[in-house]
VEXSE-508725 format. One record per residue (C-alpha): residue number from 1; x, z, y; chain; residue in three letters. Coordinates in Angstrom, 2 decimals, m for minus. Layout:
# residues N
   resi        xx        zz        yy   chain   resn
    NUM         X         Z         Y       A    ALA
...
# end
This chain:
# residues 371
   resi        xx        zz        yy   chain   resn
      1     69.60     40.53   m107.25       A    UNK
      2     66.72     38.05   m107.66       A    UNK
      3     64.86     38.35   m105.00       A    UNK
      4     65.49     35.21   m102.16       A    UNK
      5     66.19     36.34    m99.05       A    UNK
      6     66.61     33.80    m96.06       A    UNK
      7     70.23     33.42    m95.08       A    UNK
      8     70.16     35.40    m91.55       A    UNK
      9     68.73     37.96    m93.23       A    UNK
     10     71.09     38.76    m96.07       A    UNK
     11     73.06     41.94    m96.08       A    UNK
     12     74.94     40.09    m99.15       A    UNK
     13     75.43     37.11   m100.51       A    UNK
     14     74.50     38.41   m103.12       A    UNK
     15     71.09     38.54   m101.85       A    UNK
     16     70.95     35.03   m101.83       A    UNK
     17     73.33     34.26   m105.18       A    UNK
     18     71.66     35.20   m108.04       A    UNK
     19     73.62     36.41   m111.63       A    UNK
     20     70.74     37.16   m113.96       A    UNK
     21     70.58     34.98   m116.79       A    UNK
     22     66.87     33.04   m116.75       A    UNK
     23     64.79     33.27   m119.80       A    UNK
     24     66.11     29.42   m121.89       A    UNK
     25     63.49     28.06   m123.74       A    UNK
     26     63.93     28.88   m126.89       A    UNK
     27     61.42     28.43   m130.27       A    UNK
     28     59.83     24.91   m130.83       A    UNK
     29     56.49     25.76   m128.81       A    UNK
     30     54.73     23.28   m126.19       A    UNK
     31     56.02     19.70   m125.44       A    UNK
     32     59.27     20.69   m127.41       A    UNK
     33     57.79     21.35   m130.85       A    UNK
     34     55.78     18.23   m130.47       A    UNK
     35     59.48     16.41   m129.43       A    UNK
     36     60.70     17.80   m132.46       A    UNK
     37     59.61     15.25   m135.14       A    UNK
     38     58.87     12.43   m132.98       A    UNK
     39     61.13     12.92   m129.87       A    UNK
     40     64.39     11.60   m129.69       A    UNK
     41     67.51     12.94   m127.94       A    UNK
     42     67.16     12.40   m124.75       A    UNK
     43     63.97     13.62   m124.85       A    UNK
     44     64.66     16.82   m126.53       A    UNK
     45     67.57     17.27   m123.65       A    UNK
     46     65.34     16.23   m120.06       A    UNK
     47     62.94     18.53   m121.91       A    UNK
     48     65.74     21.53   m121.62       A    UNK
     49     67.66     20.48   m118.48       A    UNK
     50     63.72     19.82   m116.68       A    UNK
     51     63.62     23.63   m117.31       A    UNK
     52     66.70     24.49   m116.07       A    UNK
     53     66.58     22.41   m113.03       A    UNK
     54     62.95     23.67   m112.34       A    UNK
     55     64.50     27.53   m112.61       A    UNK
     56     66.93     26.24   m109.81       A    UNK
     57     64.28     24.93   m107.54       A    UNK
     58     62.00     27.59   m107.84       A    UNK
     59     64.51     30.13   m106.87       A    UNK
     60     65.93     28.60   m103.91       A    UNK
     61     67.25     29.79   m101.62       A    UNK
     62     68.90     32.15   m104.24       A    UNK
     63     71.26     30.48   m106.49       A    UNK
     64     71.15     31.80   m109.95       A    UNK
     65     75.12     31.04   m111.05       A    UNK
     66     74.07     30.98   m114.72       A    UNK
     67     71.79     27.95   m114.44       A    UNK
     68     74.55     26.06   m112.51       A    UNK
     69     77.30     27.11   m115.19       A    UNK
     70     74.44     26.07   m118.15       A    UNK
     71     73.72     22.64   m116.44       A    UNK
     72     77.67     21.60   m115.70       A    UNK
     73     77.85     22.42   m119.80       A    UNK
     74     75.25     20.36   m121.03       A    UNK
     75     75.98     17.56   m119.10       A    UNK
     76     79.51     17.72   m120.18       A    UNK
     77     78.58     18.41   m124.05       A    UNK
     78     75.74     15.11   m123.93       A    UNK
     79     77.31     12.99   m121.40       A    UNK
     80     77.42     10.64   m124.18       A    UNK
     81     73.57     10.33   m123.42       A    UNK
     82     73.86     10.23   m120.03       A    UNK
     83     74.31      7.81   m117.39       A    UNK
     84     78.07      8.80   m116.82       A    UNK
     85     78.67      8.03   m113.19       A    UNK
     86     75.50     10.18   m112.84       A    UNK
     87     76.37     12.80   m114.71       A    UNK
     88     80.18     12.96   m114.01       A    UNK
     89     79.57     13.50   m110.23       A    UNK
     90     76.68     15.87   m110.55       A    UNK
     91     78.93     18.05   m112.87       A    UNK
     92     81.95     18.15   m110.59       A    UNK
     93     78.94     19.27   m107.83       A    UNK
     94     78.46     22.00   m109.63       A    UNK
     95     81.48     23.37   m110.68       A    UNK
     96     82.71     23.17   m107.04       A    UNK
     97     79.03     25.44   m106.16       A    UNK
     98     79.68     27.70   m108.84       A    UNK
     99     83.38     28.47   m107.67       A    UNK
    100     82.42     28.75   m103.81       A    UNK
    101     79.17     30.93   m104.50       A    UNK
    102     81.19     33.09   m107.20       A    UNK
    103     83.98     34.09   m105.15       A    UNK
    104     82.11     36.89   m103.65       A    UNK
    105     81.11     38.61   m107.20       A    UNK
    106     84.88     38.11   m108.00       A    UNK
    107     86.30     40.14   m105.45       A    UNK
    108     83.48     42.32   m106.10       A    UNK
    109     84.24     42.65   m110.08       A    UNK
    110     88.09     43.30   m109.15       A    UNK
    111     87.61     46.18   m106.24       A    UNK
    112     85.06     47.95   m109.20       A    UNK
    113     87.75     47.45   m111.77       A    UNK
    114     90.67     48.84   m109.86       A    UNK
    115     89.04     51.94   m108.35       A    UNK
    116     87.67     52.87   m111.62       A    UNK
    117     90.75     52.56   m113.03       A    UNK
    118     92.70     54.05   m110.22       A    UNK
    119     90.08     56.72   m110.10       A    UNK
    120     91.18     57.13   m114.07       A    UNK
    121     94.61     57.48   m113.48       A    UNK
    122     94.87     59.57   m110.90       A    UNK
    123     92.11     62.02   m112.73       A    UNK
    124     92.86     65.71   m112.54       A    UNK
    125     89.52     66.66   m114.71       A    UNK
    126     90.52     68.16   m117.96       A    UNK
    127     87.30     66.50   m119.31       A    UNK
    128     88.66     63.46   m118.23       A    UNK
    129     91.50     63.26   m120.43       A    UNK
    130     89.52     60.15   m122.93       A    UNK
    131     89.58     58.21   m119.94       A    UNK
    132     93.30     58.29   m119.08       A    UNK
    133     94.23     56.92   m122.60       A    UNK
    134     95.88     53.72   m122.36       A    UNK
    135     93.81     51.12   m122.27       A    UNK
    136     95.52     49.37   m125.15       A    UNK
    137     93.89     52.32   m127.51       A    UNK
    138     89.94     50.59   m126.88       A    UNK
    139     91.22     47.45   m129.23       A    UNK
    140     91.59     49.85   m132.09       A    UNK
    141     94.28     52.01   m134.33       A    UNK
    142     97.80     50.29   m134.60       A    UNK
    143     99.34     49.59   m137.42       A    UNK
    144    102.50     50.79   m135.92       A    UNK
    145    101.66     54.45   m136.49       A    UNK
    146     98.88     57.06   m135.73       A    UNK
    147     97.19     57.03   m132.57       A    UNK
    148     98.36     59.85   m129.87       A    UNK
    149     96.26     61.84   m128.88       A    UNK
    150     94.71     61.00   m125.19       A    UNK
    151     96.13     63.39   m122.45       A    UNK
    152     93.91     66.84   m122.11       A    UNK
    153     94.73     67.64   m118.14       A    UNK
    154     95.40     65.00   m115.72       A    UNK
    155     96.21     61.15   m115.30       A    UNK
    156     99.31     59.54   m115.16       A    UNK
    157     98.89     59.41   m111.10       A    UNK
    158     97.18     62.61   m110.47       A    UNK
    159     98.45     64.14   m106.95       A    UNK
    160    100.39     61.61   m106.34       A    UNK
    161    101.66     60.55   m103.11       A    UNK
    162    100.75     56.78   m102.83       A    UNK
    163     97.47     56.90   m104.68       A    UNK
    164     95.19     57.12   m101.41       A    UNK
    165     97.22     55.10    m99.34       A    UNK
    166     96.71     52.56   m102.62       A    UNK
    167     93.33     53.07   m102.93       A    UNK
    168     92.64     52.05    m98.92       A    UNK
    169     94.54     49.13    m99.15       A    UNK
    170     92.81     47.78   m102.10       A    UNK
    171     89.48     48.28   m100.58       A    UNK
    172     90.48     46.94    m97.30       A    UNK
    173     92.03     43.41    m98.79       A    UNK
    174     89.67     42.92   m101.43       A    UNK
    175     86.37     44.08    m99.22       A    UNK
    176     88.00     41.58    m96.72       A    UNK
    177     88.47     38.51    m99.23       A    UNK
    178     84.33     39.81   m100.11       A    UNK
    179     83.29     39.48    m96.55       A    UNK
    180     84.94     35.94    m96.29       A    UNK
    181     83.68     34.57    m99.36       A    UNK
    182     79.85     35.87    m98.44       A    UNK
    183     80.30     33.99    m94.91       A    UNK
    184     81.27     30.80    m96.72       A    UNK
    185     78.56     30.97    m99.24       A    UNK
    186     76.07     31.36    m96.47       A    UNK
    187     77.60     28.54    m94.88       A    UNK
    188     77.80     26.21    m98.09       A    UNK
    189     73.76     27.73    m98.53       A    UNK
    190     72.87     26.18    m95.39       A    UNK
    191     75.12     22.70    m95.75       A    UNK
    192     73.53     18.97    m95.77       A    UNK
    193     76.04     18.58    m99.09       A    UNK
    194     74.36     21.69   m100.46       A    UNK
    195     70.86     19.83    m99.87       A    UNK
    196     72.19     16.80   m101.18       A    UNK
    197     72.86     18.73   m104.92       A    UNK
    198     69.35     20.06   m104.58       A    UNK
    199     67.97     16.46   m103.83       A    UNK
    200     70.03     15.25   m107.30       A    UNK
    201     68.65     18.43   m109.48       A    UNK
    202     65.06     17.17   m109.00       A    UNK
    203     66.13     13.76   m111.03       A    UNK
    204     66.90     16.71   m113.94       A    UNK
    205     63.01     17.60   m113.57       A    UNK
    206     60.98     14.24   m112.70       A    UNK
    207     64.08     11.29   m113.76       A    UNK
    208     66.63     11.97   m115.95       A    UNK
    209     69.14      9.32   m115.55       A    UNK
    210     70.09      8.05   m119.32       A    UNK
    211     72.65      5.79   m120.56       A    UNK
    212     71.36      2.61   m121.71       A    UNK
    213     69.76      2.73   m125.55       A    UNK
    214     69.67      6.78   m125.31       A    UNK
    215     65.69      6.79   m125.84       A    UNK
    216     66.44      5.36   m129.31       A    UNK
    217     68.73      8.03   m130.34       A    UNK
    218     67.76     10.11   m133.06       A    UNK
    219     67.05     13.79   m132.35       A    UNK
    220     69.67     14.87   m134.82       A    UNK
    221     72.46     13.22   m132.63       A    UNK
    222     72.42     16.35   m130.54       A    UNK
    223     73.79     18.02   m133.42       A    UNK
    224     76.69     15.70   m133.40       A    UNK
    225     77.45     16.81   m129.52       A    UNK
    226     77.31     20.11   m130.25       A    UNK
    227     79.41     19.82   m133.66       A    UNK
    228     82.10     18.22   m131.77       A    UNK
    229     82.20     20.95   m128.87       A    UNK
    230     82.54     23.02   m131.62       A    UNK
    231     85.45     21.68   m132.92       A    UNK
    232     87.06     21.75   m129.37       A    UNK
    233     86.31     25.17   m129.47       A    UNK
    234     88.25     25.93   m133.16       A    UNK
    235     90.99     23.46   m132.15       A    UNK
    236     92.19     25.52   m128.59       A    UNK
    237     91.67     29.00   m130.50       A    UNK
    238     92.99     28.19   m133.48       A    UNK
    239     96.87     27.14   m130.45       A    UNK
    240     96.36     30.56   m128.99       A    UNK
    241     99.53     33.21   m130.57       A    UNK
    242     96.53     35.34   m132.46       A    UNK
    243     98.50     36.53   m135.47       A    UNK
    244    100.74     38.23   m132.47       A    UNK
    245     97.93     39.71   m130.26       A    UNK
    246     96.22     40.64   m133.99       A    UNK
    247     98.76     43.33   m133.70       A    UNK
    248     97.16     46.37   m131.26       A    UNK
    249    100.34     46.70   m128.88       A    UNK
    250    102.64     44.18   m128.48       A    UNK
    251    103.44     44.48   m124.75       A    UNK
    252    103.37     40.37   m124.09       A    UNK
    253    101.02     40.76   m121.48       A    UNK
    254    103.16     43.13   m119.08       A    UNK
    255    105.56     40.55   m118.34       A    UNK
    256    103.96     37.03   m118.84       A    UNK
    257    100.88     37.07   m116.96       A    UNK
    258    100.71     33.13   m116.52       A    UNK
    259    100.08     32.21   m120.20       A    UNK
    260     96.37     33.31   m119.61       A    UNK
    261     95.14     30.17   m118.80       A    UNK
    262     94.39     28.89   m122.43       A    UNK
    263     92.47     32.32   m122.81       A    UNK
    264     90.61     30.82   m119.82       A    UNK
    265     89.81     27.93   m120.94       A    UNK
    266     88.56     28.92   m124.19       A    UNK
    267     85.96     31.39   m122.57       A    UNK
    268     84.76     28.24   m121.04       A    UNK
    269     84.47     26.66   m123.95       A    UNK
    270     83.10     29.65   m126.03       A    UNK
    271     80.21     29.50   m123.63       A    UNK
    272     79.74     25.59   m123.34       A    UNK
    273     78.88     25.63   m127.88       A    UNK
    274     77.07     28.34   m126.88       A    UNK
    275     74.92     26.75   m124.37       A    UNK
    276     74.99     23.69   m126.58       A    UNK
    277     73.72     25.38   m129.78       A    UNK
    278     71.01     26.96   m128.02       A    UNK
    279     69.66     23.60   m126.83       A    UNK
    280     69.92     23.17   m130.96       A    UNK
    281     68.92     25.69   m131.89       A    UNK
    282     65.02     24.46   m132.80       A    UNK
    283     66.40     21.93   m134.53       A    UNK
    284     68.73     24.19   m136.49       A    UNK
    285     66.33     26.74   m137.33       A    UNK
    286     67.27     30.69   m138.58       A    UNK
    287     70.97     28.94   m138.99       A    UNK
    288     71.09     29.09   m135.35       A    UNK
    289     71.14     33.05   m135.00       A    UNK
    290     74.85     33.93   m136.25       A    UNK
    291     77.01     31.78   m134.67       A    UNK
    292     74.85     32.21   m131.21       A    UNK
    293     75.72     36.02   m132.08       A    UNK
    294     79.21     35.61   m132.71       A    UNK
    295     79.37     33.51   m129.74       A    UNK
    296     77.81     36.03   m127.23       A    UNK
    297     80.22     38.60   m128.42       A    UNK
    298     83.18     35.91   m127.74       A    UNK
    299     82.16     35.68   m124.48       A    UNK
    300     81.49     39.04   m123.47       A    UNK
    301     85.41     39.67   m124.90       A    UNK
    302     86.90     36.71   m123.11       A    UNK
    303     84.32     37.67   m120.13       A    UNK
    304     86.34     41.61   m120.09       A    UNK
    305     89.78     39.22   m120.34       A    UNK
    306     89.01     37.56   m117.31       A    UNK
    307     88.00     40.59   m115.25       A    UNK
    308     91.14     42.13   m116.06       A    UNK
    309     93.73     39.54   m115.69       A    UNK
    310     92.00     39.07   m112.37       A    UNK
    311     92.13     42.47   m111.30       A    UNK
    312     96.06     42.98   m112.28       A    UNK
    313     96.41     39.58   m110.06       A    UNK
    314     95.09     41.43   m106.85       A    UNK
    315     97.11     44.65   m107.69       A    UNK
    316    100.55     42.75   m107.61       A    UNK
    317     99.53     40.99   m104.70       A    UNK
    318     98.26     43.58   m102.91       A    UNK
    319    102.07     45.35   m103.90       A    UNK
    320    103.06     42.29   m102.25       A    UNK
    321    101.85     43.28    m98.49       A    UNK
    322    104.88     44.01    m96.12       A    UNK
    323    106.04     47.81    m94.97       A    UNK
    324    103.48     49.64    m97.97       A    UNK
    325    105.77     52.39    m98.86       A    UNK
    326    107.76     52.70   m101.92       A    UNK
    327    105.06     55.24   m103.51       A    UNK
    328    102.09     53.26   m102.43       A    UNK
    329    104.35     50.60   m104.45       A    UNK
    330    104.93     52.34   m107.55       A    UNK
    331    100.96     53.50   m107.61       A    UNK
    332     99.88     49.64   m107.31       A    UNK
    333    102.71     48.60   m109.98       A    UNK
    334    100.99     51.28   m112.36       A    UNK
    335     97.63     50.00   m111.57       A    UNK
    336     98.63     46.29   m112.17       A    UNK
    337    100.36     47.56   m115.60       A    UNK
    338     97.06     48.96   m116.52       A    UNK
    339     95.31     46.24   m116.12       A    UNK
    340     97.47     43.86   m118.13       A    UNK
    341     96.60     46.33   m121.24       A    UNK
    342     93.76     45.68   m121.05       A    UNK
    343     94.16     41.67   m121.15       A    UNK
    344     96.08     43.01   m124.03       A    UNK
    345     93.43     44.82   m125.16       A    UNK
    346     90.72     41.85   m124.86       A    UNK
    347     92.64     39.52   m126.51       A    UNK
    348     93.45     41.65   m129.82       A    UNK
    349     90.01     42.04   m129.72       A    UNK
    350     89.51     38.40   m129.62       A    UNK
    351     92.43     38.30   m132.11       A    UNK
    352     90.01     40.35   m134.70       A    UNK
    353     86.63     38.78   m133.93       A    UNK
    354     87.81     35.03   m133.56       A    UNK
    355     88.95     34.65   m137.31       A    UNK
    356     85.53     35.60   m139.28       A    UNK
    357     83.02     33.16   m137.28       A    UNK
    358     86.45     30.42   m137.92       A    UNK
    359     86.43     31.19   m141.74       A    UNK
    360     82.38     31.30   m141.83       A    UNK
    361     81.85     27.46   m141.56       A    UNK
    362     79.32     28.10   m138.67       A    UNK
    363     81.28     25.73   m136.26       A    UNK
    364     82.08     22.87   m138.97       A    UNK
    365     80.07     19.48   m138.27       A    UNK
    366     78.79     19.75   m141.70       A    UNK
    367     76.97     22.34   m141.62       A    UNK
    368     75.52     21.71   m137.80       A    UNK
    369     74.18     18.32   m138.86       A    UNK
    370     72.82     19.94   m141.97       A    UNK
    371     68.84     21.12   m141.19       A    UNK
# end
């Protein structure tokens, strides 16, 4: 939701966190297309973050997540124009919001995920039977063979013993962790350190604080920052096994669920060029539009990635809690399994996307610093 709501007040944090993406500035219009010629790029960035920050303000008390995730970028991707103290500390501030004030639409995310998929597997609609596939099938045929058919009557859990006594416990630990992470967001809402990070995102609007010589920096240098996230970016993709999760099924992600990390971190750095070549993207032109396409479909794959390897994490520890019985065991285990196909899943996908924006030069330095 959008709408602010005073703390007391709020059924949800929710109510007072908001998720919906703010429109970014985007063609040269205004004081940016005069900036454009002229400005240099500092300018060109306090003109952006001034935005941003000003979103923030405005909304308050509602948080919109997305401007605190697109701030921390850009002041990571053009520290180098930045006064770094500054910028280093006002980062880490935000990083540590967005992680307090998210925790709520995580536990969220991961009680909608499991009960739609327990709700899949333990289907007895004939209709139904699409939906009981494994989840593996969404990333497209193997090469191992045809694909079976999906079952026509009932899921793989359907009547079975454990499934409601399953389903109760992962509402009542995961609508628990919810309620706990709304009361510390309302609490974090209402700090003096809270009021403090709103203090320092007015500098963003009115002061921006620069490194020293940045106002002589050509506009163009942006290009450079976001050339060389960029080539982060292609360097921690290019480390991750993708001629193995090219292949549709290859069951790695049943039984090593701690090697998504670097999966992790390259959704966060899929997003940071992204941010970055938007801020570009008036200097860049029509050149802009395909990689920022590309880009948002990376995201939204490593986005589904995240969900699930979340979700499997709160099945196996909610097959973790003491005296469950041995069914309400096995229906979690199956649940957890689940969701690790479709990490599997995400990542083929990734596996299948990631290789035609690599070979397309969009990301190269070259052809970024090229107008």
């Amino acid at each position: 939701m959008t709408d602010a709501t005073p703390a007391a007040e709020a059924p949800s944090a929710a109510t007072n966190v908001s998720h919906q993406a703010r429109p970014h500035p985007g063609g040269p219009s205004g004081r940016l297309s005069a900036l454009l010629d002229e400005g240099s790029a500092a300018e060109l960035l306090a003109v952006n973050l001034a935005a941003q920050a000003g979103d923030f303000l405005r909304g308050l008390p509602a948080v919109d997540l997305n401007t605190l995730r697109r701030v921390g970028a850009l002041l990571r991707t053009f520290e180098s124009l930045l006064d770094p103290g500054w910028s280093r500390e006002l980062r880490e501030e935000l990083s540590r919001l967005g992680a307090l004030l998210g925790q709520e639409r995580a536990y969220g995310r991961r009680l909608t995920r499991l009960l739609a998929g327990l709700d899949s597997l333990t289907s007895t609609d004939p209709r139904a039977g699409a939906a009981t596939a494994p989840a593996v099938l969404a990333a497209g045929p193997s090469t191992a063979g045809p694909v079976p058919r999906p079952r026509e009557a009932e899921g793989l859990l359907a009547r079975h013993p454990g499934a409601p006594k399953a389903r109760a416990l992962l509402e009542r630990q995961l609508t628990l962790g919810r309620s706990r992470a709304h009361t510390a967001a309302l609490q974090e809402l209402g700090s003096a350190r809270f009021h403090a990070l709103a203090d320092r995102m007015t500098l963003l609007v009115s002061d921006l604080p620069l490194r020293a010589g940045a106002d002589d920096t050509p506009s163009e240098s942006l290009l450079a920052c976001a050339a060389a996230e960029a080539a982060a970016l292609a360097a921690a993709a290019e480390a991750l096994p993708l001629e193995r999760t090219a292949v549709a099924y290859n069951g790695d992600c049943l039984h090593d669920p701690g090697d998504d990390q670097p999966w992790h971190q390259v959704h966060g750095m899929v997003r940071r060029t992204q941010y970055a070549l938007e801020l570009c993207a008036p200097l860049m032109g029509r050149q802009a539009g395909p990689p920022l396409a590309a880009l948002t479909e990376l995201g939204r794959i490593l986005g589904r990635h995240r969900d699930a390897a979340e979700a499997a994490e709160a099945a196996a520890l909610a097959a973790l809690t003491p005296r469950i019985t041995p069914a309400t065991g096995y229906v979690l285990g199956v649940v957890h399994a689940d969701q690790r196909l479709e990490v599997e899943a995400a990542r083929h996908a990734f596996s299948t996307t990631w290789p035609d924006l690599y070979r397309s030069g969009w990301l190269t330095e070259a052809w970024l610093t090229t107008r």
